[in-house]
Every structure is written in structure tokens, then in C-alpha cells.
C-alpha positions, 0 to 999 in steps of 0.5 A: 518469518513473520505471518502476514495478513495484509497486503496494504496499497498506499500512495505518497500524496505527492510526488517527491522522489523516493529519497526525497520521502525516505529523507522526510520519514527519518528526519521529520517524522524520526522513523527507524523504518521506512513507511513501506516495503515497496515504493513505485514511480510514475513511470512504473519503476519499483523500489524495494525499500524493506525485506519482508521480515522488516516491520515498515510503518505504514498502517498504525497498529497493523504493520506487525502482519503487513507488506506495504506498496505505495505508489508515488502520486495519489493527489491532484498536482496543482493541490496536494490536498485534493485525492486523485486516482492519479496512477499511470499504466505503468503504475497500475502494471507494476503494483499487480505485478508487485502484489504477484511477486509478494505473494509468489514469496509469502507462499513459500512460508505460509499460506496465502489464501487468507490474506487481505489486499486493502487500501490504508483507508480501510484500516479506517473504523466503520463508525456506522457498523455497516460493514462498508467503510464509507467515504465520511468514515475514512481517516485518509483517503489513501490510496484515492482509488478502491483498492478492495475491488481492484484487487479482488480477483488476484489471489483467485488466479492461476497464478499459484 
């Protein structure tokens, strides 16, 4: 089993269905793998693409030591270039409950306290060397929400 760093939280930038986007990775952009472990629909609906052993390909350059979750959305309907935190409750419910489940396995084989939950756009390189990767440094904004205090509390849970 592969030793994981991060969880990474993306979204589609759109809202082509699950095989409409597994279709685009293959055909397209000609990919071995699928983009991300696990892909969620508006209506909460989670689909497991890719066991964790799997290297998916959803950060460039990290992918070796992370699971990837993406959520279906994350644009404007009427303009697909336009970020927008457009998650539903079902959505929001479903990647915690996804990010537990992750977590729930990878404690099995290692340890998960050291472990980052990120958006893709903090993969970005923080050009002013502030520490904060700030909104004119991202090379997407991908998820369209920040996902860093979003998550922060779940790995101080009693859940583990």
C-alpha cells in the first residue's frame, strides 16, 4: 500500500455525468487512469472510480501520495468559466463522509495524523512566499471553495 500525504478535494467544472468525464479523461486527454479516486453527484451520490493502491491523476506531480475526491459542479451553470462553490447539502454530507471513509482505511496501514486535506488550488506555488496561497497565486480554482478550513477539524475528531 502506498503511504499517503494527501487528501485532495476537487471539482469537475462542470456538470457532465460521471461517464461523460471518464469518457473526456481517456479519449481526450488519453489517461491510463481516471483523475480521481472518488467522484460525487449533485445529488450526493458517490462513485468509487479507483481502489487507493490506484495512482489517479488529479494533482501534477503529487498523485504518487494522494487520494483524490471530486465533486461534480464547482462552476456557474450559465458560464462554466466562472468558479462558484456550487456544492448541494447532499454534496457537502457526502465528501465528510467520504474523507471518514479514506481515513477509516488508510488507519488500517499507516498512520493518519500527518495527513493534509487540500483543495487542488493549494497545490499552487506561493509566489510571494507568505505561507498563504492567495487568490492571484492559484493556477485554478479548483474546488471554488477553501477547503483547508473546511476540513480542518476532521482528523481532530473522535472518530478514530
Amino acid at each position: 500500500m502506498r503511504k499517503i500525504k494527501y487528501i485532495v478535494i476537487h471539482c469537475s467544472a462542470g456538470y457532465g455525468t460521471v461517464e461523460s468525464i471518464k469518457k473526456f479523461w481517456k479519449e481526450k486527454l488519453k489517461w491510463k487512469q481516471v483523475g480521481y479516486h472518488y467522484f460525487i453527484d449533485e445529488d450526493g451520490t458517490t462513485h468509487n472510480l479507483a481502489t487507493h493502491d490506484i495512482i489517479t491523476n488529479g494533482v501534477k506531480g503529487f498523485n504518487t501520495n494522494a487520494i483524490h475526491i471530486s465533486y461534480q459542479g464547482g462552476v456557474e451553470r450559465s458560464n462554466v468559466n466562472k468558479a462558484k462553490d456550487s456544492r448541494t447539502e447532499a454534496q457537502k454530507t457526502a465528501i465528510i463522509d467520504t474523507i471518514k471513509k479514506v481515513l477509516v482505511e488508510l488507519k488500517k496501514t499507516q498512520t493518519i495524523s500527518e495527513i493534509k486535506i487540500l483543495g487542488h488550488r493549494d497545490f499552487s506555488v506561493d509566489k510571494n512566499k507568505n505561507g498563504i496561497i492567495e487568490s492571484w497565486e492559484r493556477i485554478k480554482e479548483c474546488p471554488s471553495f477553501d477547503a483547508i478550513p473546511e476540513y480542518k477539524n476532521i482528523l481532530s475528531a473522535d472518530l478514530f
